[in-house]
PLY file of the C-alpha trace (Angstrom):
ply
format ascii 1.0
element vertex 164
property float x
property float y
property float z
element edge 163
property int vertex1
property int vertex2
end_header
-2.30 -91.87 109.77
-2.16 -92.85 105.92
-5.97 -92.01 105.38
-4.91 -88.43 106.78
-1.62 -88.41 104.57
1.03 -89.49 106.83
3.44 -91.95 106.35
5.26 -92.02 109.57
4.82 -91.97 113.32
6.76 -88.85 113.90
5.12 -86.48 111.61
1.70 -86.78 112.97
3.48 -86.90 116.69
2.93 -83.14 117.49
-0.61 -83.15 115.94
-1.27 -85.82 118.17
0.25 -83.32 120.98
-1.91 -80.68 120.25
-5.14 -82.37 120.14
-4.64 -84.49 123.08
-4.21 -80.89 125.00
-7.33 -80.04 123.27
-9.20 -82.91 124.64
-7.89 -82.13 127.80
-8.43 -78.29 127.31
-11.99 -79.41 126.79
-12.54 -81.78 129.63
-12.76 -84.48 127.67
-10.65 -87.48 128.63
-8.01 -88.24 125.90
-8.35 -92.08 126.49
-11.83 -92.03 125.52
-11.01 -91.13 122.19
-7.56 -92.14 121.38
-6.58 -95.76 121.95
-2.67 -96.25 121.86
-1.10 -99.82 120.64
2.01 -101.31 119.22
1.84 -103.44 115.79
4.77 -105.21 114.05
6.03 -103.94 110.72
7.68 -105.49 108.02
11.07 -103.71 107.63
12.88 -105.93 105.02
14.81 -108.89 105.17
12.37 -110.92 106.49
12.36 -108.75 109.76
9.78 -107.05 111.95
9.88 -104.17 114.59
7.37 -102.68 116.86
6.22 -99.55 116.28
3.23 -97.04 118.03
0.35 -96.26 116.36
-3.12 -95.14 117.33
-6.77 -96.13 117.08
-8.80 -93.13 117.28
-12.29 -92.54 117.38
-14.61 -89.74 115.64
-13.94 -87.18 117.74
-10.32 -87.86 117.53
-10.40 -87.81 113.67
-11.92 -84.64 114.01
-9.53 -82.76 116.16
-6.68 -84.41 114.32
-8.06 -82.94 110.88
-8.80 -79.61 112.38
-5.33 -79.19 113.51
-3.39 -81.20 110.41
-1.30 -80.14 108.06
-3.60 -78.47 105.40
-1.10 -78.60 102.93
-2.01 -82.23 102.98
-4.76 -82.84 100.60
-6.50 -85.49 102.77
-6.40 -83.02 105.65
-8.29 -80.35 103.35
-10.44 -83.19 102.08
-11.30 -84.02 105.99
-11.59 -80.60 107.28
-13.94 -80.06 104.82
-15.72 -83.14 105.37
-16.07 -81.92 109.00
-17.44 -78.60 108.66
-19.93 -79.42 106.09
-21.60 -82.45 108.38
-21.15 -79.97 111.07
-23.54 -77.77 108.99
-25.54 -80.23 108.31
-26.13 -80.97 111.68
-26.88 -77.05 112.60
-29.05 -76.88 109.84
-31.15 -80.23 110.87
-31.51 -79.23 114.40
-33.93 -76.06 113.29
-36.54 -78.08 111.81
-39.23 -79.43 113.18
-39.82 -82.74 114.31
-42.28 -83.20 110.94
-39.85 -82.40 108.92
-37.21 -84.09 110.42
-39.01 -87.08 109.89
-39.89 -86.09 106.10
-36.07 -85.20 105.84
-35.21 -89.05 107.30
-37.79 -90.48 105.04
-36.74 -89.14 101.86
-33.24 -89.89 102.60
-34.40 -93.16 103.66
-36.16 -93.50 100.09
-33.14 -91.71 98.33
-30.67 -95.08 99.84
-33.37 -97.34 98.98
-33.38 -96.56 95.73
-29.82 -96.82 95.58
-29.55 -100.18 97.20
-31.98 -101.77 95.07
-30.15 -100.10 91.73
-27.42 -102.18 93.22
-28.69 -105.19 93.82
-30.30 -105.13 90.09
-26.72 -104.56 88.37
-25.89 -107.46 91.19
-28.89 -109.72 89.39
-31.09 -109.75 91.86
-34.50 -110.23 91.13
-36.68 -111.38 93.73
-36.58 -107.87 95.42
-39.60 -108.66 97.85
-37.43 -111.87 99.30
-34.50 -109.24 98.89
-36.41 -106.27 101.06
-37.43 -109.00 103.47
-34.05 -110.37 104.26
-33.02 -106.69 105.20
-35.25 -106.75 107.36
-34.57 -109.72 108.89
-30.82 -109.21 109.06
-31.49 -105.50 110.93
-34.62 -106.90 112.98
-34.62 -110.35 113.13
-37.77 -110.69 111.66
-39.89 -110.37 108.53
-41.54 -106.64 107.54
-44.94 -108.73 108.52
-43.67 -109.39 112.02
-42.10 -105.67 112.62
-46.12 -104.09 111.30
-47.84 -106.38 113.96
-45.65 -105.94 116.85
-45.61 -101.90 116.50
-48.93 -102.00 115.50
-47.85 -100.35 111.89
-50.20 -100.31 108.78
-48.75 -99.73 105.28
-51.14 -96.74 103.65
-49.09 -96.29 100.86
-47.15 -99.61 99.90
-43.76 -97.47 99.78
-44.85 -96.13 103.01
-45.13 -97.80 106.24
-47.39 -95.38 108.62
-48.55 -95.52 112.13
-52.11 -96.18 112.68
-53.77 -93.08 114.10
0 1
1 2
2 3
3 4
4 5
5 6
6 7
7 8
8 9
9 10
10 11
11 12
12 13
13 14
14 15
15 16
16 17
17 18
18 19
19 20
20 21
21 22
22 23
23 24
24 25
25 26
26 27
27 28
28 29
29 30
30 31
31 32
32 33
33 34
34 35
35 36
36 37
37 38
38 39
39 40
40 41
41 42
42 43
43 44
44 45
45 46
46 47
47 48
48 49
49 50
50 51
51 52
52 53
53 54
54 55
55 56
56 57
57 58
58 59
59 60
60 61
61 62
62 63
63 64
64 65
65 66
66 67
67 68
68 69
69 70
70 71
71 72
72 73
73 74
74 75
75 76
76 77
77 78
78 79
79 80
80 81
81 82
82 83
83 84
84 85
85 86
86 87
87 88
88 89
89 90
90 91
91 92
92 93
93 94
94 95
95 96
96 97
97 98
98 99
99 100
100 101
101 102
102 103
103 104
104 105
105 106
106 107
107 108
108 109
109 110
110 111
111 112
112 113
113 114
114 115
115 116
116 117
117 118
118 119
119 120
120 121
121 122
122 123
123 124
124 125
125 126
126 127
127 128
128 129
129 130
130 131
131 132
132 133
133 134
134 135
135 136
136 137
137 138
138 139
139 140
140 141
141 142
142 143
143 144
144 145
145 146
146 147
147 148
148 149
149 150
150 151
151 152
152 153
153 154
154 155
155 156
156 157
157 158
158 159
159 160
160 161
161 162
162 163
């Protein structure tokens, strides 16, 4: 609720309302995608209370954005966070497999680059041991291991390709 720009409970209430009909309107089930709990809060005085509050999941965040308050600039922000991935996603699904692969590599490349800009400013400098501990932290295994066991030869060393 504060990431969306409410402070309390009761003024996201009737957004809640409408999106669980919406989820239900959509025959969706609205506990798959909203999870209702209590937590304690701090109200003063060295005293608690209970209060509701939700854990919702992507689908949730979305419905709850679309049907916010968009007087609320995190609501705007979100909405149009929304409807630009949701372009994104239109526009992806019309290429090709090729180029959706070229499109994954290069962003692939374009975080890569990133990442290791990072880990420069962090002083890293053994980027090799670096590259191969991501690899071993997503695999479980060196980039030696992953080549042999799908059979992958590097062409181009920034490049991993699939023997043909």
């Amino acid at each position: 609720m504060p990431l969306l720009g409410y402070e309390k409970w009761q003024n996201v209430e009737e957004v809640i309302g409408r999106v669980a009909k919406a989820c239900i309107n959509s025959g969706q089930t609205v506990d798959n995608h909203f999870t209702g709990f209590s937590k304690m809060v701090d109200i003063g005085s060295n005293t608690v209370r209970e209060v509701r509050d939700w854990k919702l999941d992507r689908y949730a965040c979305y419905l709850v954005a679309q049907n916010g308050d968009p007087n609320k600039q995190e609501i705007a922000l979100a909405q149009t966070y929304f409807a630009v991935q949701t372009r994104r996603q239109e526009i992806f699904e019309k290429f090709s497999d090729s180029d959706k692969r070229l499109f994954i590599r290069n962003e692939v490349i374009t975080e890569n680059k990133k990442l290791f800009s990072t880990a420069k400013r962090a002083g890293v400098t053994k980027f090799g041991s670096f590259n191969d501990a991501g690899y071993k932290g997503l695999y479980g295994m060196p980039l030696d291991e992953i080549e042999r066991k799908k059979d992958i030869t590097r062409m181009n060393s920034a490049v991993p390709r699939k023997k043909r």
